[in-house]
C-alpha positions as CSV (number, residue, x, y, z in Angstrom):
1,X,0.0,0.0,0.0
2,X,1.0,3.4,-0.9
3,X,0.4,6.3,1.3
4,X,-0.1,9.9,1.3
5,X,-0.2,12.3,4.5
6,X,-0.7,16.0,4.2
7,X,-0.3,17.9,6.8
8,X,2.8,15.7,7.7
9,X,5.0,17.9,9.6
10,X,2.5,18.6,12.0
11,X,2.3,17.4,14.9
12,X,-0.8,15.0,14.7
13,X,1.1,14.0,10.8
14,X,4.5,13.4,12.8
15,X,2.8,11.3,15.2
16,X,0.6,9.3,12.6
17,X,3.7,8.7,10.4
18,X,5.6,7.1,13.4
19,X,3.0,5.2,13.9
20,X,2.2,3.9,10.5
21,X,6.3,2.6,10.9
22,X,5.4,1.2,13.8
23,X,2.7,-1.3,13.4
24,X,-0.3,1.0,13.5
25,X,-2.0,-0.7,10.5
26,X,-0.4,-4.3,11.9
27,X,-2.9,-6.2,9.1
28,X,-1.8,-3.8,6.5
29,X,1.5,-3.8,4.5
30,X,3.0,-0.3,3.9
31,X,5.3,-0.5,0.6
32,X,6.0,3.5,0.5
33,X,4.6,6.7,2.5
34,X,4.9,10.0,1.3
35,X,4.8,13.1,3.3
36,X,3.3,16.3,2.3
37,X,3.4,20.0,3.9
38,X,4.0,23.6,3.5
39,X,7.3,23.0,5.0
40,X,9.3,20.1,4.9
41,X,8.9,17.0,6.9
42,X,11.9,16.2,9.3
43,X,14.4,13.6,7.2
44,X,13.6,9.8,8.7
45,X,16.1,7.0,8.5
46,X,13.6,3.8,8.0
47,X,13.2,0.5,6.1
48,X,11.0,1.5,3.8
49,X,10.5,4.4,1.5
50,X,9.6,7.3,3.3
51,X,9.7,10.6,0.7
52,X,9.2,14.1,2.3
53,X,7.6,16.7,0.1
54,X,6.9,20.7,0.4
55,X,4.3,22.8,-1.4
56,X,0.8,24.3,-0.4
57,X,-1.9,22.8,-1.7
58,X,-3.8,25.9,-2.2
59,X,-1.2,26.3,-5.1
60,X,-1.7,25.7,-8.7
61,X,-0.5,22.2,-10.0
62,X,-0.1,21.2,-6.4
63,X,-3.1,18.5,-6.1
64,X,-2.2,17.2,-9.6
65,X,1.2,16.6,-8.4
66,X,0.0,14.7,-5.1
67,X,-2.7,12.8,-7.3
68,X,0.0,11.4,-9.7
69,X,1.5,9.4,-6.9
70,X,-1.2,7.0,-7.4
71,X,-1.4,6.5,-3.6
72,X,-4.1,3.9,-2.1
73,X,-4.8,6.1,0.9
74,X,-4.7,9.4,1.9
75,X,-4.6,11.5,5.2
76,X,-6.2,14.9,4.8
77,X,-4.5,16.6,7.6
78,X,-3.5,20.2,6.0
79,X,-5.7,22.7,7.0
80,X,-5.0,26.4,8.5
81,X,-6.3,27.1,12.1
82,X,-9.5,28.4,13.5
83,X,-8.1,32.0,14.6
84,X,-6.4,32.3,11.5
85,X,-9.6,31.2,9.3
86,X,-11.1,33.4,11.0
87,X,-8.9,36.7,10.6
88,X,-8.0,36.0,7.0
89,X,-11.2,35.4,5.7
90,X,-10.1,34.7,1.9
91,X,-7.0,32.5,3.1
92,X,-9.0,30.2,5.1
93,X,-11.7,29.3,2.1
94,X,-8.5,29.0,0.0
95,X,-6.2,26.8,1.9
96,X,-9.3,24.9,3.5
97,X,-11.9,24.4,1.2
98,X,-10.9,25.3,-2.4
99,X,-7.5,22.9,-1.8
100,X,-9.6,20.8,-0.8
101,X,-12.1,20.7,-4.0
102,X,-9.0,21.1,-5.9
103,X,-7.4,17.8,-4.3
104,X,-11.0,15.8,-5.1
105,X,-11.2,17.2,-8.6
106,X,-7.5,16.2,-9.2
107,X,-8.3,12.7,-7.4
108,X,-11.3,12.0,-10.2
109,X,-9.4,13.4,-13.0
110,X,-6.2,10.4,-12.0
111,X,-9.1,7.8,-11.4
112,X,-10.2,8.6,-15.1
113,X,-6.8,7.8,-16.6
114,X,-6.1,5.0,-14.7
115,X,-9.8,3.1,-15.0
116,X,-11.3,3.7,-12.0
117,X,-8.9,3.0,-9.4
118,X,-9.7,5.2,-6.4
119,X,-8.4,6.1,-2.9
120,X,-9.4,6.1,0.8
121,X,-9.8,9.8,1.6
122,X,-9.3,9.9,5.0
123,X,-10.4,13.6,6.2
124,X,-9.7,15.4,9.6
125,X,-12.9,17.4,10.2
126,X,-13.8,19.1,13.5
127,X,-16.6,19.9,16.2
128,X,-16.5,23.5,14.7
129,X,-19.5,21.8,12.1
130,X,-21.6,22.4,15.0
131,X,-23.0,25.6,15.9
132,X,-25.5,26.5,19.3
133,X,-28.2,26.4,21.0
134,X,-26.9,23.5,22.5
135,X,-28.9,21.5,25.4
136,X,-26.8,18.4,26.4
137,X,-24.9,16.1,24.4
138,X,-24.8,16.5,21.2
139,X,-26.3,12.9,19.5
140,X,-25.4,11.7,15.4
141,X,-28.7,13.3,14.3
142,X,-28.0,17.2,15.9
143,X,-27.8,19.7,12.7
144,X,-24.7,20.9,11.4
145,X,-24.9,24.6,11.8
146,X,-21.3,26.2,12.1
147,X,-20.6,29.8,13.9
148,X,-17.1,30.3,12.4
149,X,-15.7,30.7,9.0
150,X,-12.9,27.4,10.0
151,X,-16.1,25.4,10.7
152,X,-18.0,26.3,7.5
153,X,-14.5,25.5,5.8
154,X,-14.4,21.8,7.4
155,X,-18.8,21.4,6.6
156,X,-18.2,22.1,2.8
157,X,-15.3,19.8,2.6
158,X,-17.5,16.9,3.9
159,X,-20.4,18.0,2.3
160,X,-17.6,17.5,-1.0
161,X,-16.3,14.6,0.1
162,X,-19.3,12.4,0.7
163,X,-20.7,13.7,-2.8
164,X,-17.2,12.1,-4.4
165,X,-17.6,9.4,-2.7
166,X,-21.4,8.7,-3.4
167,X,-20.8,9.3,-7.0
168,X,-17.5,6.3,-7.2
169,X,-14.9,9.0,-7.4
170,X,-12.9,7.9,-4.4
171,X,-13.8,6.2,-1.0
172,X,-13.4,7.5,2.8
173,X,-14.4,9.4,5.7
174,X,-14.6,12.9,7.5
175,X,-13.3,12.6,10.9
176,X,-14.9,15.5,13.2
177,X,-12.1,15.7,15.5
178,X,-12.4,16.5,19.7
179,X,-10.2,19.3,20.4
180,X,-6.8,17.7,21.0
181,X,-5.4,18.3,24.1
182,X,-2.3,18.6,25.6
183,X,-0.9,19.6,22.3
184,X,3.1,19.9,23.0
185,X,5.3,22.6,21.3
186,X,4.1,26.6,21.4
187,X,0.8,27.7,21.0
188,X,-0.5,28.4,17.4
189,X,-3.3,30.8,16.0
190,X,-6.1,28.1,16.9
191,X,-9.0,29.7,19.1
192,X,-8.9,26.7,21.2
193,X,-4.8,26.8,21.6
194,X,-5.4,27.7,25.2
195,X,-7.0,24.4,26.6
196,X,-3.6,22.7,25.7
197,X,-1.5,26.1,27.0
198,X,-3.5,26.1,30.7
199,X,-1.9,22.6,30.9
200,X,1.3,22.3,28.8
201,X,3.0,25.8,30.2
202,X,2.5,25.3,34.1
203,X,3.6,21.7,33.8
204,X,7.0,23.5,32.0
205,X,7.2,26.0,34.6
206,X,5.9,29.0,32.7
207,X,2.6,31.1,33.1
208,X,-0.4,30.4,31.3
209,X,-3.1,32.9,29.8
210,X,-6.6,31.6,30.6
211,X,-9.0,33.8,27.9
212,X,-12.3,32.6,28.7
213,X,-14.5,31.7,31.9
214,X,-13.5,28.8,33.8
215,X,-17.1,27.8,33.4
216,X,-16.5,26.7,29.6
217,X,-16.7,23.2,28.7
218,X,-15.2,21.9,25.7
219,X,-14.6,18.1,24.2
220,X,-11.4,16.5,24.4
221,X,-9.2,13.8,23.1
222,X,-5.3,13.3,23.4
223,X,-2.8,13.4,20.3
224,X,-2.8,9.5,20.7
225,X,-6.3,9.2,20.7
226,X,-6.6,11.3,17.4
227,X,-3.4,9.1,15.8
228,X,-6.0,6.0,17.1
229,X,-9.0,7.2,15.1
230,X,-7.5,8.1,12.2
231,X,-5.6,4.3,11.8
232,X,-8.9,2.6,13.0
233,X,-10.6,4.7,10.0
234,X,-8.5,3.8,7.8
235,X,-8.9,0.3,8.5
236,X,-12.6,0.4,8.5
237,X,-14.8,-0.7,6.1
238,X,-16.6,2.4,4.8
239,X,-19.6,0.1,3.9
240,X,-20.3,0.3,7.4
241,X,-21.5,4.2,7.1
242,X,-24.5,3.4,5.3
243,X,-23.4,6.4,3.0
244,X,-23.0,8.6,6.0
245,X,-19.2,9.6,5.9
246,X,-19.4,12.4,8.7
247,X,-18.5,10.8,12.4
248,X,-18.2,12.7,15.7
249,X,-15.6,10.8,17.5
250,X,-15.3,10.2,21.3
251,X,-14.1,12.0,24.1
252,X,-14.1,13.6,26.7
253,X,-16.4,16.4,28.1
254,X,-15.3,18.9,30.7
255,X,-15.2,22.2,31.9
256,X,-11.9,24.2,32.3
257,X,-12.6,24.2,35.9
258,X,-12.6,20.6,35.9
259,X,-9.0,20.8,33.6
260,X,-7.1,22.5,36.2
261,X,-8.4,20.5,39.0
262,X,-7.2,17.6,37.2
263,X,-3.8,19.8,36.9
264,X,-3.5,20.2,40.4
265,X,-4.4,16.7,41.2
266,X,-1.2,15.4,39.0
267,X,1.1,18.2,39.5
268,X,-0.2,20.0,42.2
269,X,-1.4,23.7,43.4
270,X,2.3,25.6,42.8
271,X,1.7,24.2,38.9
272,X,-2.1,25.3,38.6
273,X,-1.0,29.1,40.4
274,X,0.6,29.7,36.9
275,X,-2.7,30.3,35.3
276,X,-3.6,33.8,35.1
277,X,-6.8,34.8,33.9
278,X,-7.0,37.1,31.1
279,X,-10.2,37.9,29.3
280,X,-10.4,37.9,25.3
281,X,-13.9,38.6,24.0
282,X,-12.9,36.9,20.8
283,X,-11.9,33.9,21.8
284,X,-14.7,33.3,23.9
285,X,-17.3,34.1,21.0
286,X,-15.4,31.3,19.0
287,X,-15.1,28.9,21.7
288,X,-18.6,30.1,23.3
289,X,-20.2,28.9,19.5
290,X,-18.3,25.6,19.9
291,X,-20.3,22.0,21.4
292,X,-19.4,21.0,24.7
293,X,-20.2,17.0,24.7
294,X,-21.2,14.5,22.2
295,X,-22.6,11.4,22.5
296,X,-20.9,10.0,19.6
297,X,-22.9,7.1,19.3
298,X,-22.2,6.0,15.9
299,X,-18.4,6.2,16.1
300,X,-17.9,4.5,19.3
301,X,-20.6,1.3,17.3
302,X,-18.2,1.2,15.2
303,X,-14.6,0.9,17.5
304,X,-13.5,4.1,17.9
305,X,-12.0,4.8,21.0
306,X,-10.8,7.9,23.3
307,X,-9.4,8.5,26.7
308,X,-11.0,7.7,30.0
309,X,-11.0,11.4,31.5
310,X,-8.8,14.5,31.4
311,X,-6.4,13.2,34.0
312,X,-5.2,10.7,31.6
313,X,-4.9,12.9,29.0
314,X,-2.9,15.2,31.4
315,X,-0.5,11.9,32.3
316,X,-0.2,10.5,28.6
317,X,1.4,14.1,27.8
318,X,3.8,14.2,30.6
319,X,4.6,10.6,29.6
320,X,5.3,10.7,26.2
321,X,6.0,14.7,25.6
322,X,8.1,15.5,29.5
């Protein structure tokens, strides 16, 4: 099997690549993976062919070039942030959506030439589909009504990729991603950047900027979980979907209260006192417009699995990231 990642030098595409030359699809043989980003993948010294490629997608030529690889399946990681989606109005339909369309179109046009063969499309969506009131968990049937330019982005491009999919132009899945949490590194433009920082920069020593009220709850999953979901969909049988290829995935549902409490329960009180609150009106309008819990129904049916509460997540990132 042949893969493609974009979105590869990421940290969710770093992750998933080690894991891919690790076992992660154990029933699955891997011939060649090819990485794919706006700036070049880290160099990797492995047994089989690992390529490492740079370009934006949103470029022309771009999704013809990642098309002609001919690869089997494809992760559909590459995607500009929330905060920035939302500032740069014309850049985040560009390097969201229209790459997107441009990646399908270029899929169909490969398929044509080469007699139908098509690829799994495997699509990392998000919660930001969903847009209040909310009252409770959110169940598979809720209506996908987003508040933010990022989450009408990530709505057209599975409202795109079911229609390619329906129509025999490629196969796969749209992936509405928890919030991932605790995301190591800096902090990037992402409106929701914060739930990882109130974690990741006290357990590191430094102070953290809480933006929004600690009354907000939000839906969680660690890095591994989202490297889990996206190997178990690729492994799935899209069959299964009944020609419904949107999923909210599990996690875990709490408020930010209920984050630093965990905090201080692994790390203790002198960690948490490194949170400062600090309003920021626009955050918590983004955020505000985001679900809080889901009941995921459908996904977790069909395997998908998340961590058991926020302390784990908390103690999976000072295990694998400290």
């Amino acid at each position: 099997m042949k893969i493609l990642v974009l979105g590869a030098a990421g940290m969710i595409g770093k992750k998933l690549v080690n894991a891919l030359l690790h076992g992660g699809m154990s029933e699955t043989k891997i011939d060649e993976i090819h990485r794919y980003d706006v700036v070049m993948p880290p160099s990797l010294d492995v047994d089989i062919p690992v390529h490492a490629m740079k370009g934006d997608l949103s470029h022309e030529g771009e999704a013809e070039r990642l098309a002609a690889l001919d690869c089997d399946l494809i992760f559909h990681l590459a995607s500009i942030v929330s905060g920035d989606a939302e500032t740069n109005f014309d850049l985040g339909w560009s390097s969201n959506m229209r790459a997107s369309w441009a990646l399908f179109e270029a899929i169909r046009s490969r398929s044509a030439m080469n007699g139908g063969s098509r690829p799994k499309v495997i699509f990392s969506s998000s919660i930001a589909v969903f847009g209040g009131p909310f009252n409770g968990p959110i169940d598979d049937e809720f209506l996908c009504a987003p508040q933010s330019s990022y989450g009408a982005q990530k709505a057209a491009i599975e409202l795109l990729l079911a229609d390619y999919c329906r129509k025999g132009l490629m196969d796969g899945m749209s992936l509405r991603l928890p919030t991932i949490c605790v995301r190591p590194g800096k902090a990037n433009l992402a409106a929701s950047s914060f739930f990882s920082g109130i974690i990741r920069e006290p357990l590191n020593g430094l102070e953290a900027v809480l933006p929004v009220e600690d009354t907000t709850r939000h839906w969680f999953a660690s890095p591994e979980s989202a490297v889990g979901f996206l190997l178990h969909a690729a492994q799935l049988d899209t069959e299964l979907l009944k020609g419904r290829r949107s999923l909210n995935l599990p996690g875990v549902s709490c408020t930010v209260a209920e984050q630093i409490e965990a905090l201080r329960t692994v790390a203790g009180n002198d960690v948490v006192k490194l949170i400062k609150p600090q309003a920021d009106e626009q955050i918590r309008k983004i955020v505000g417009a985001w679900p809080e819990d889901f009941t995921a129904s459908r996904s977790k049916a069909l395997g998908f699995q998340a961590d058991s509460n926020f302390e784990a997540i908390i103690r999976n990132y000072i295990e694998r990231e400290l």
